[in-house]
N, C-alpha and C positions, 0 to 999 in steps of 0.2 A: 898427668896426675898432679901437678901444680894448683896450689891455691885450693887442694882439698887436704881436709884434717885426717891428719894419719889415724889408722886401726875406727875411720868410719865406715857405711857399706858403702860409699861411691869410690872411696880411695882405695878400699880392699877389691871391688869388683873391676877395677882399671889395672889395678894388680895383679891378679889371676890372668887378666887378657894379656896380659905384655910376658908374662914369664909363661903361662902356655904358649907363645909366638916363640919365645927365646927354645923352651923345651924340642917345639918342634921342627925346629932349623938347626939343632945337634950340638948345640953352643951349652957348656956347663952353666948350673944354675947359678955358681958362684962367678962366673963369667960375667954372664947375663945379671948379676944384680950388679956388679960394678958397672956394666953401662946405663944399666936404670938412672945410678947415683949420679954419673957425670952429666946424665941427660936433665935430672931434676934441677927445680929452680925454686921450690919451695924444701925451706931449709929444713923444718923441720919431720917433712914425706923421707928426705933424703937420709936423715939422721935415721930415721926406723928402719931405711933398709940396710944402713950401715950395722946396726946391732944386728937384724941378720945375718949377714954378710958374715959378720965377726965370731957371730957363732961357729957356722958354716964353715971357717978357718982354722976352729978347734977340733972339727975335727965329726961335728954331727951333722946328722942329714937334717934335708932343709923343713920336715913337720917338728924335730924336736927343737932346731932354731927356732924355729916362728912361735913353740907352745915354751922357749926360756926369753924370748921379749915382750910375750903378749901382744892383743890387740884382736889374736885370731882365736873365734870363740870355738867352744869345745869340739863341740860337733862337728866343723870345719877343720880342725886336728884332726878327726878320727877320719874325714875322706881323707887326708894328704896321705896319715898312715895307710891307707889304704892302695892311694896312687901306688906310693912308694911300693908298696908290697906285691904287686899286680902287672907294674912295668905300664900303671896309665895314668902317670900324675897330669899330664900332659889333660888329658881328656876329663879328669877330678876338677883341674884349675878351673876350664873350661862352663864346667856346668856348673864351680863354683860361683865365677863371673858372673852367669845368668842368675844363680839366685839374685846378689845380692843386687843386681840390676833392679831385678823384681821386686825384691824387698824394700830398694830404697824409693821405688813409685811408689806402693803402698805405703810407707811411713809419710812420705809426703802428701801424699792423699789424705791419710789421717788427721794431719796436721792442720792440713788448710779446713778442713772440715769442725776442729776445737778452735782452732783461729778467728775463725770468722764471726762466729756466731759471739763468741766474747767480743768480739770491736763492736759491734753490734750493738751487744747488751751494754757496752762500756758506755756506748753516745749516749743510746736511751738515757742512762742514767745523767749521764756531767747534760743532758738538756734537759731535763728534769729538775735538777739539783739549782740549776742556773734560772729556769722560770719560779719556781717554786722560792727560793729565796733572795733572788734578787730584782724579779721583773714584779710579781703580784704584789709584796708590798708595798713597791711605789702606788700601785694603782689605788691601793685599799687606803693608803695618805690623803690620795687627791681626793677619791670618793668621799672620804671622812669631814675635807673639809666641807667641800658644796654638801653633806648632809646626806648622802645618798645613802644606803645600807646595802652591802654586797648579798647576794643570795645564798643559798645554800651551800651548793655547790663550791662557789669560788671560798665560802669559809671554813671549806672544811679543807679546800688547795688549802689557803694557808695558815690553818693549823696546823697543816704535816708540813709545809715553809718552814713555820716559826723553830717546830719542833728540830727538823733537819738544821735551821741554823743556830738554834740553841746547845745540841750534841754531836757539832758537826767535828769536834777533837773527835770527842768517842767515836763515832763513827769510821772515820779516815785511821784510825788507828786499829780498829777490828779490822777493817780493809787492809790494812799496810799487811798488820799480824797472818792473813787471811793468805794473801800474795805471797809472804817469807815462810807459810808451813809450805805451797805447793811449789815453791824453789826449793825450800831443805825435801821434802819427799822425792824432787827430781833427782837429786845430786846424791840422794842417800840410797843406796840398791835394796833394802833390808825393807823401810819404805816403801820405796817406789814397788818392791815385791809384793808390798800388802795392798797399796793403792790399785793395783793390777787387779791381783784377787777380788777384791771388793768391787771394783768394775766389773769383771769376768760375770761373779754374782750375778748381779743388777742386769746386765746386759747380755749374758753369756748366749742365748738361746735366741737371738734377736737376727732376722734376717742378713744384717750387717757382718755378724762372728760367723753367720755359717758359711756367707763367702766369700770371709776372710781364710778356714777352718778351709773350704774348699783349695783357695788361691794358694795357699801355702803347704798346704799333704801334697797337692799334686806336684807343686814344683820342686819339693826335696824328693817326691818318687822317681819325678823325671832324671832329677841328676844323681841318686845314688843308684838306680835301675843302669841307668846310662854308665857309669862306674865302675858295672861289673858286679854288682853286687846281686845276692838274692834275695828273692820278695822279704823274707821273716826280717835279715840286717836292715834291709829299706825300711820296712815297720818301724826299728826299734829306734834309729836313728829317728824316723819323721818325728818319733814322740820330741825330742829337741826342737821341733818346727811350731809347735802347736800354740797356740793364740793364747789360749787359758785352758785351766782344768779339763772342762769340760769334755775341750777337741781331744785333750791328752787319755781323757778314761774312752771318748768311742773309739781310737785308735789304737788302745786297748784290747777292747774289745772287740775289736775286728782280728787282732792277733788272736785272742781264745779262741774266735769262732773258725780260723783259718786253720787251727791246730785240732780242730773235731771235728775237720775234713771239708769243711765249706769252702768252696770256690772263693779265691779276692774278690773276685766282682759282685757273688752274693754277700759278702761280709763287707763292702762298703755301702753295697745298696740298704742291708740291712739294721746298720750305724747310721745311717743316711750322713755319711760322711761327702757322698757324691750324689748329687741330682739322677731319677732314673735317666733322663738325656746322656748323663755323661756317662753311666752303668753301662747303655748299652755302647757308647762307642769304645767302653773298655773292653764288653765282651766280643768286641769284633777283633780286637788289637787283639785279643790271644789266640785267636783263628790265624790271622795272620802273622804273629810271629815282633808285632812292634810297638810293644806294651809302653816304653819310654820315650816315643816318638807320638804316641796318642796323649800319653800322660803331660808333654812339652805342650799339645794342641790345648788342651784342659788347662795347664797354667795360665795359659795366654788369656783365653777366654774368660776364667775365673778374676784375673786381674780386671778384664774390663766389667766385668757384674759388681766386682770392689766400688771401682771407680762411677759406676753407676750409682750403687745404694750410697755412694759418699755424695753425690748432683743431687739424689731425689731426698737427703735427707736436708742438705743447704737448703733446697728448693721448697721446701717445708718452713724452715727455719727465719730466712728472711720475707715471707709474705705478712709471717705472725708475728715479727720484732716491728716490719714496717704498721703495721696495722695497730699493736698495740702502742706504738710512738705516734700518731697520724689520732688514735682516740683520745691522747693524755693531752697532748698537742690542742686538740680540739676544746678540748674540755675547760682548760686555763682561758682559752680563745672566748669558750661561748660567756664564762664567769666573769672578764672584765667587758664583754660588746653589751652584755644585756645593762649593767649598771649606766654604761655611758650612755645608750639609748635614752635609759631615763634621763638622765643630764639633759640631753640632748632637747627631749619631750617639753622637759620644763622650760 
């Protein structure tokens, strides 16, 4: 666990793995987290297990340590209370690991997906910015003197030049302002909670959220099914799973519809919370008896269709940054060759 940031999901999901190992070879948990600590070499992973540790020393068990140091989010509290209560913290940990395994490819996916296409956009611009005000009116000097008159085209490039480097403060300053709201809206929960929303909105209903909404119901089914838990608790928890509103009201109502006697499988088919493919391999798994063993198959899968709609959405994205860079490009290009021609001509 070195050299990851304590209470992130990679360092929490390496966590779970090593103290389910400790659980299950019969070695106290307080045991077991002082060999974590001697083992650790990033000081600060080490210092979070020491506060629970230190909790754990006063005298409480190890879900109410972990929810008086923080780091471990609600819902993750409520399996541990659960382990604990059940005699299967051991197996809680466990499936806890695999979420946030899971979790933390998708956020990564995510990311590399807003990343890119900003660097992208960012060049376009700083080469735009760069021909536009400092390459075309060299040209429009030289033309000016031999007499030539630039065309259309290239003078209306550099009016939006001249313009860009007449209000180029303003500019870089709405930008600066622009980049420090969506820093403070990251760093601010209250925010970044409305920012979410307002995405959810816009995006909510978009092939992308449903299999996200897929990736993530399955995998918190898989591990509180796996948990010991029953279907309605597995519900109420998922609802802490869910992407935005939206997944949170069909998972919802897949509860109402489960509770006026509809089968899971017809109350997810019918939310279309699950793809019919994945409906019927749920209706097989109750035949057979291995609802969270199908439900584990479905997260997997689900994560790779994530990681799909996140390729074909790049895969969109950079043909039309190159294509509209490649036309502006061109354009600058054809505004100073037509002038020189004539130069040339004469």
């Amino acid at each position: 666990m070195s050299k990851i940031k304590p209470k992130s999901g990679a360092f929490l999901s390496a966590f779970c793995t090593e103290l389910a190992m400790i659980i299950e070879t019969g070695i106290p948990i307080s045991d077991g987290l002082l060999m974590l600590i001697d083992d650790e070499t990033d000081e600060r992973a080490a210092a979070y297990l020491s506060k629970i540790r230190d909790q754990m020393e006063k005298g409480h068990r190890f879900s109410t340590a972990a929810e008086k140091v923080g780091g471990f989010p609600q819902y993750a509290l409520d399996m541990l209370v659960i382990g604990e209560k059940t005699g299967r913290l051991d197996a809680v940990l466990r499936s806890l690991s695999l979420y946030y395994d899971r979790d933390v490819k998708i956020k990564e996916s995510i990311k590399n997906a807003i990343v890119f296409p900003i660097v992208l956009f960012v060049l376009l611009l700083a080469v735009m910015w760069i021909l536009l005000t400092q390459v075309l009116p060299v040209f429009e000097e030289v033309f000016g003197r031999l007499g030539v008159s630039v065309g259309t085209v290239a003078g209306t490039l550099m009016n939006v030049g001249d313009f860009l480097e007449r209000f180029s403060v303003v500019i870089l300053t709405v930008v600066a302002a622009i980049i420090a709201l969506v820093f403070i809206t990251y760093r601010i929960n209250a925010l970044k909670k409305t920012a979410k929303g307002l995405f959810s909105h816009l995006f909510g209903n978009s092939r992308f959220m449903q299999c996200l909404l897929t990736a993530r119901f399955s995998a918190s089914m898989a591990m509180t099914l796996k948990s010991g838990l029953d279907l309605d608790e597995s519900l109420i928890l998922a609802l802490s799973f869910a992407p935005n509103k939206q997944a949170a009201d069909k998972i919802e109502e897949c509860r109402r519809s489960i509770s006026e006697g509809e089968t899971f499988n017809d109350a997810v088919l019918k939310t279309r919370i699950l793809s019919p493919l994945y409906c019927r391999m749920l209706a097989l798994s109750f035949k057979t008896g291995s609802t969270d063993d199908i439900m584990e198959v479905i997260a997997e899968k689900s994560e790779e269709d994530v990681a799909v709609s996140i390729d074909t959405l790049i895969g969109r994205i950079e043909p039309a940054m190159a294509f509209i860079m490649s036309v502006l490009i061109g354009l600058v290009l054809l505004s100073v060759m037509f002038p020189l021609l004539a130069v040339m001509g004469a």
